[in-house]
N, C-alpha and C positions, 0 to 999 in steps of 0.2 A: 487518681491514675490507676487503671489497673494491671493488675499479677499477674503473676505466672500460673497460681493457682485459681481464679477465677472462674469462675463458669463460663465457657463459650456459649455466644448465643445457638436458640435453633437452629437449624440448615435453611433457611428461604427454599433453596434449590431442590431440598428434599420435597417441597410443597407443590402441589400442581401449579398453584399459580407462579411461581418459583421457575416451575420447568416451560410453561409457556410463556414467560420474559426472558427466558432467555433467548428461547428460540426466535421470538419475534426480534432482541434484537441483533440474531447471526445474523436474519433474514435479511434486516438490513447491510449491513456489510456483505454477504452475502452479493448484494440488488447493488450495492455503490463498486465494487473492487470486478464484479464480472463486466461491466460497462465497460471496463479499460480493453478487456480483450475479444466480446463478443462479435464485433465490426469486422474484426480481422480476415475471417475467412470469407467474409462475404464483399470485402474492397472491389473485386472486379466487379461484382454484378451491380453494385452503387455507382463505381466509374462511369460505367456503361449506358446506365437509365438518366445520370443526372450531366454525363457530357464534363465529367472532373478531367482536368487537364492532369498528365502524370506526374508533373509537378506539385498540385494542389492538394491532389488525393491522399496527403498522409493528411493534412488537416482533419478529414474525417476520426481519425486516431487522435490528433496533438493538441485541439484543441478542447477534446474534455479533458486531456493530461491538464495542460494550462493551466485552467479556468478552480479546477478540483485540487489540484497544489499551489496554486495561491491565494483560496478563499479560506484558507483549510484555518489557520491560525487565526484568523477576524473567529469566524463562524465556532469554534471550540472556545474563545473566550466569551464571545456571547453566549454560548449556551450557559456559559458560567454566570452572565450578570442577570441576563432576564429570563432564563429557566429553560429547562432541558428537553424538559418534553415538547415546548413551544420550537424551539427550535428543530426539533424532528420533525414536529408537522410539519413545518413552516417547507422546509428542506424536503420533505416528501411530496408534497405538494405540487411545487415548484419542478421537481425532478419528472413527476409524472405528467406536468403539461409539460416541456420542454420535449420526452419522447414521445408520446403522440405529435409533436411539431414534425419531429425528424420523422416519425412513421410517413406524416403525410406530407414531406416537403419534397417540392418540385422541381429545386433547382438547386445548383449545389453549393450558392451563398445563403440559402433559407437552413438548409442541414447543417453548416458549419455553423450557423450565429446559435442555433438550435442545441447544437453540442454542446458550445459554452455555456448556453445557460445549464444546461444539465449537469456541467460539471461545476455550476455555482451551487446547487441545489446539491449535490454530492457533500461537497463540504459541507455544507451546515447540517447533513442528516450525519456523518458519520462520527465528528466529534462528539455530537450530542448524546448516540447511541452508545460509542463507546465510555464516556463516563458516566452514564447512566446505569450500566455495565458494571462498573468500577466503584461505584456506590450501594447499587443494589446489591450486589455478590463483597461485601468490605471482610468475609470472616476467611480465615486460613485455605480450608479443605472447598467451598466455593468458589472462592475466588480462582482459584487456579484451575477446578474444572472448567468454569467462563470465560476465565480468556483463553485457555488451551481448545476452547469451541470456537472463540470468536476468531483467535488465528487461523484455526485449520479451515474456517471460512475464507479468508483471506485465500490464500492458496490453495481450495476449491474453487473458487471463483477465477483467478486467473490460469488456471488449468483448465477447467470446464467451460467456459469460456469459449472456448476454439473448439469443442464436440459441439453446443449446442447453435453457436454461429452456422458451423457448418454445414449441422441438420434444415435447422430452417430456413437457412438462406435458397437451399437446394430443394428443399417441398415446396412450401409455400411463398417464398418470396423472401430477398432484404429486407423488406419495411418491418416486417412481425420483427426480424432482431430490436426493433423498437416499441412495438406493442405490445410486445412481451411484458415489458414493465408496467405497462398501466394498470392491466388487471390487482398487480400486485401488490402497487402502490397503495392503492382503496383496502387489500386487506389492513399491510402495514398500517394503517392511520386509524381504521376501525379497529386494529388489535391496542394502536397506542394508549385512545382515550379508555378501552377498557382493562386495561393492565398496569397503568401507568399515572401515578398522581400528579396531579400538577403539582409541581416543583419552583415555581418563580421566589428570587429571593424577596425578604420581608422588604427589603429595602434596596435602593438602587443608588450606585455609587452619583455625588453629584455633582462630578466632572469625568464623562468621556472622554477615552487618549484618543481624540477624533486624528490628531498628526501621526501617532502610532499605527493607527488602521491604516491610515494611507500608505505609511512607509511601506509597513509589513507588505501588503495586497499587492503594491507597486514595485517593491524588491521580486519575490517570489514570481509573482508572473512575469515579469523582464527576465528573471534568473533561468526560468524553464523551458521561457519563449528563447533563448539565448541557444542553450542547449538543447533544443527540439531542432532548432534550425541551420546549427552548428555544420552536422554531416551533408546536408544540400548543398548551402552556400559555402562552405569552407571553415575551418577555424581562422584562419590570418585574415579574412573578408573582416573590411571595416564594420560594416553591421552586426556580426560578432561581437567583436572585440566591443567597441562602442554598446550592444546588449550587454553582455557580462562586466563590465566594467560599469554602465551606468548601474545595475543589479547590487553590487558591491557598493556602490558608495549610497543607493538607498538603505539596505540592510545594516551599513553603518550607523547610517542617521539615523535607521531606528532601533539601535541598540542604545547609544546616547540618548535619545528624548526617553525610552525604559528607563534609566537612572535616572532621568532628571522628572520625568513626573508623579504627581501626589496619586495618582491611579492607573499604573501603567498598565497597555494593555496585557502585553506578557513578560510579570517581575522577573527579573533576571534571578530573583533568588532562588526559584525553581530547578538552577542547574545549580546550586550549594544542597542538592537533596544527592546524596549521596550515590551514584550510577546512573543517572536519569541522563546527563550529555553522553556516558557513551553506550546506553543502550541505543539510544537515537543515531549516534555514528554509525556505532555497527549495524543499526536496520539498512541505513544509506548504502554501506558499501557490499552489504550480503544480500539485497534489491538491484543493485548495479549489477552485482554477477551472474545471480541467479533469471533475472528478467530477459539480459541479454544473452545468455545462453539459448532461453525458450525463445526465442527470436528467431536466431543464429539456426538454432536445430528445424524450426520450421521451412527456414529459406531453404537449406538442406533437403529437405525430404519434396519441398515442393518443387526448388529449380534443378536438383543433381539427379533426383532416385524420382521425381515424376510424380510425386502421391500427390493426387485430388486433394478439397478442398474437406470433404468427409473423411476420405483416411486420412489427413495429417490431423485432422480433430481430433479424431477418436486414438490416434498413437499417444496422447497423452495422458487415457483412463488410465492407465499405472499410476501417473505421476499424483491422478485426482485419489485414488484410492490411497499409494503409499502417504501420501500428504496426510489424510484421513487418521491414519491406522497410526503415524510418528506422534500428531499433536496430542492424541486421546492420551498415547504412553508416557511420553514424558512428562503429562500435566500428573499423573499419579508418583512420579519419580522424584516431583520438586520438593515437597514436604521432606525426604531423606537429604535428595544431594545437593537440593539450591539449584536457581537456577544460570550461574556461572557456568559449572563445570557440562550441563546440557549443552550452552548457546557456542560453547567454545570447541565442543564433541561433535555437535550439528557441523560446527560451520567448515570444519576437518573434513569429515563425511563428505561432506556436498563437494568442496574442493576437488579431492578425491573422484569424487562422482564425476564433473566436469570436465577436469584432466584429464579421464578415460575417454569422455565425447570428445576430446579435442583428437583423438587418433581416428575417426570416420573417415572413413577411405572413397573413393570415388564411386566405385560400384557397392555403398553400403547395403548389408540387410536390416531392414529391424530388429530380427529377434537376438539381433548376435553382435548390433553392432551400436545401436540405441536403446533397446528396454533394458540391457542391465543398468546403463551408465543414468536413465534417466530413473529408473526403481531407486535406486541408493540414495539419489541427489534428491528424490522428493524426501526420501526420511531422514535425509542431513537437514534438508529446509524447513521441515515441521517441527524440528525441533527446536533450529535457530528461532524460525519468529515466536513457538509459543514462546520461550524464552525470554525472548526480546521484548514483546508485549508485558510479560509479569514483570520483569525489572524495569521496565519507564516508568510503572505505574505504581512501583514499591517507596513506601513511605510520601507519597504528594496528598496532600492534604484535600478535603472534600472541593473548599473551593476553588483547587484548582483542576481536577479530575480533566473539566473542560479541554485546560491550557494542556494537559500533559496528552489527553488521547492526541488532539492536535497535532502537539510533534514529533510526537509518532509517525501517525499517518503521514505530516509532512514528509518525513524522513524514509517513505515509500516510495512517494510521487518522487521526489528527488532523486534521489536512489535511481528508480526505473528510467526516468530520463538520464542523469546522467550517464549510466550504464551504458545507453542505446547511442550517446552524442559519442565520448570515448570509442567505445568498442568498436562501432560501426567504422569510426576513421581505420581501427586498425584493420580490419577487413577489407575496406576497400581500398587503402593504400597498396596490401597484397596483392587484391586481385587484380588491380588496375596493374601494377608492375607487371606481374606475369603475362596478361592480356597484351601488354605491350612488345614484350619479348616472345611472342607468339605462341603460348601456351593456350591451348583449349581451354573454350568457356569452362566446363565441370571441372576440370583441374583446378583452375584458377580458382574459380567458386570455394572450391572446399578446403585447399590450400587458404585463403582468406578468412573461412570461417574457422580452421584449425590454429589458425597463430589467435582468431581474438577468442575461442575458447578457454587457451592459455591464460589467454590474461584477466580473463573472468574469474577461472580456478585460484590466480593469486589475491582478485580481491576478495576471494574467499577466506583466503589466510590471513589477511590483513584483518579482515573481521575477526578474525577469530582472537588475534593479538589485542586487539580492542578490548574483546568481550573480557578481558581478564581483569578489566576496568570496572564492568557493569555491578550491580547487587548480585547480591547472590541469597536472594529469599527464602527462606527458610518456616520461619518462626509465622505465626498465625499473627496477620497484621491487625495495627490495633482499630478498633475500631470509630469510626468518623470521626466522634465525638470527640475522642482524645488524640487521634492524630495531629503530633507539635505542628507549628506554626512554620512557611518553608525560610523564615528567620533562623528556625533554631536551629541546632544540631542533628543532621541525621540520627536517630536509634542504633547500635550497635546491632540492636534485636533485628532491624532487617535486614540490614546486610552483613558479610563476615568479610 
């Protein structure tokens, strides 16, 4: 076992080759987390050319949410059984023919099957990358630069996202918001096989949780499909209820068949590792706030104050920069204060930040009435997820790296859906009332988007109550070799 006086290994990260694994794999996350938002600004010009009824046209959005949070837990533990890097191609691959489909699909049931594959191909690149991630960078002072990079990707991505939609969609066309990727793709897969060892384990376990897979895959996507569809059709709508409730009693069954089989696909012992379930809560409920806020603020500026498709883009380079400028800092911070006392400071912040956007008034400005509230909010949220990233991933063991990037991520996608299912009812119960009582559209509008800003800003506090649960990382974690078993006892040494 080793000391406290020990020799730390070299830095990896100080190595060139070191610094281009990493980068290659932001890029990824990076390439999987902008997909969720780049569509967004470009929905009418899609509508338009492919004849989406206004009903069907969030599909183009819902159904890579889908397909990407509930592939995510299979595809993270496979990376774990038959190797990591196989699994990134695999997933990069697949990702890249799936958008070139959507580039060149003609109708708007070719683009939506198109999507889903895409957002199957998502999961298996992102789990893989992120604990590959999480093995490659295993010593103290890496480790926290890499994932404080790989978050502030995350939250690049879905910021930037809405500038680069809205560039391209308005030069050259919707379809490149899908072409874009493929060029990309072919770096990623040629930076894979040359930076990246094949990884497949010696041996292969020999009996697959095949009823596991199913449960999990079959929970999750009924769970999201549930909540995607929640604020269209109604909550009290039997399809609803009947969604989330059949959702429930699969995730049941596959927590039962987890204890009762000899390879389960995701051991429940994972959450006896000491903050890992509620790093993963508080991602859910600080992705619910913060996701649906940037919703909320864009329906704003697009349906109240009139900003094009380009200026509500580019309104959120703040958020892409402060997002940037938050994760770099407090990945240097963690080594002194842990990262407890960041995720719980972030998610104050952000709240904070939110609450202010929930006062936008009907004739807002930008500069005075959105960039402060969204500046702050991005360096509460960069601090929350690096945060939230370094404790999921504090003390789990190499082979589970897999399972833990997994529910993570899950706890994004969730997160963000459920966010938009919630909040949206509360907005439009507002507006609707008021509309009713004869209050003008932009009234109504922004009165609806001020009560669910509200209540974003509180699940921001709710996180933050959470976080008080999470690790609080400290101490230079051990490396692979001797990280215990997620049987044994959390280490005192990683969390306090």
């Amino acid at each position: 076992m080793a000391t406290a006086t020990s020799q730390p290994s070299p830095s990896f990260l100080a190595t060139r080759r070191g610094r281009l694994t990493l980068t290659l794999l932001c890029a990824v996350a990076f390439l999987d987390f902008v997909d969720a938002t780049i569509v967004n600004v470009a929905m009418p010009s899609i509508g338009s050319h492919l004849h989406f009824s206004v009903q069907n046209l969030q599909w183009v959005l819902s159904a890579y949410l889908v397909t990407y949070g509930g592939f995510l837990l299979l595809g993270g533990r496979a990376a774990d059984l038959i190797g990591r890097r196989r699994m990134l191609v695999a997933g990069t691959a697949l990702f890249a023919a799936a958008s070139l489909t959507c580039g060149l699909a003609n109708s708007a049931g070719l683009l939506v099957g198109a999507r889903l594959v895409q957002g199957i191909g998502a999961a298996a690149m992102s789990p893989a990358a992120m604990s590959l991630l999480t093995t490659k960078f295993h010593e103290g002072n890496d480790r926290f630069k890499a994932l404080g990079a790989w978050s502030a990707m995350i939250g690049l991505a879905s910021a930037s996202g809405m500038i680069l939609g809205g560039v391209l969609s308005q030069s050259i066309g919707w379809r490149w918001v899908f072409f874009v990727n493929v060029p990309v793709c072919v770096l990623i897969i040629a930076g894979i096989y040359r930076l990246l060892d094949d990884d497949r384990p010696e041996s292969r376990p020999s009996r697959f949780d095949t009823p596991g897979a199913v449960l999990a895959t079959a929970g999750m996507l009924l769970l999201i499909y549930g909540l995607v569809r929640a604020p269209e059709i109604g909550w009290g709508a039997g399809r609803t209820i009947g969604a989330l409730a059949g959702a429930v009693v699969l995730l049941v069954g596959f927590v039962i068949n987890e204890q009762r089989h000899s390879n389960p696909l995701a051991p429940m012992s994972i959450f006896r590792i000491k903050g890992v379930g509620a790093a993963d809560l508080t991602q859910v409920l600080a992705t619910a706030g913060f996701y649906a806020a940037f919703f909320f603020i864009t329906l704003y500026m697009q349906n109240v104050l009139g900003y094009g498709q380009i200026a509500s883009g580019s309104a959120y380079l703040p958020v892409t920069v402060g997002f940037g400028v938050s994760s770099a800092v407090v990945a240097k911070l963690f080594p002194r204060t842990g990262t407890r006392p960041v995720i719980v400071g972030g998610s104050i912040i952000a709240a904070g930040a939110i609450f202010w956007l929930s006062r936008i008034p009907v004739h807002g400005h930008y500069a005075s009435d959105l960039l402060p509230g969204l500046a702050i909010m991005a360096l509460g949220l960069g601090a929350v997820f690096t945060g939230v990233q370094t404790a999921a991933n504090a003390g789990v063991p190499q082979e589970q790296s897999g399972l833990a990037a997994a529910l993570i991520t899950s706890s994004f996608q969730l997160g963000g859906a459920l966010g938009l299912a919630v909040f949206s009812a509360i907005a439009t119960s507002r507006t609707n009332h008021l509309i009713h009582s004869g209050t003008a559209a932009p009234e109504a509008l922004t009165s609806g988007f001020q009560r669910a800003l509200v209540a974003c800003s509180i699940a921001l506090v709710v996180a933050a109550l959470i976080a008080l649960r999470t690790s609080s990382t400290r101490a230079t974690p051990m490396p692979p070799a001797e990280v215990p078993s997620a049987t044994d006892p959390a280490p005192e040494s990683v969390g306090s």
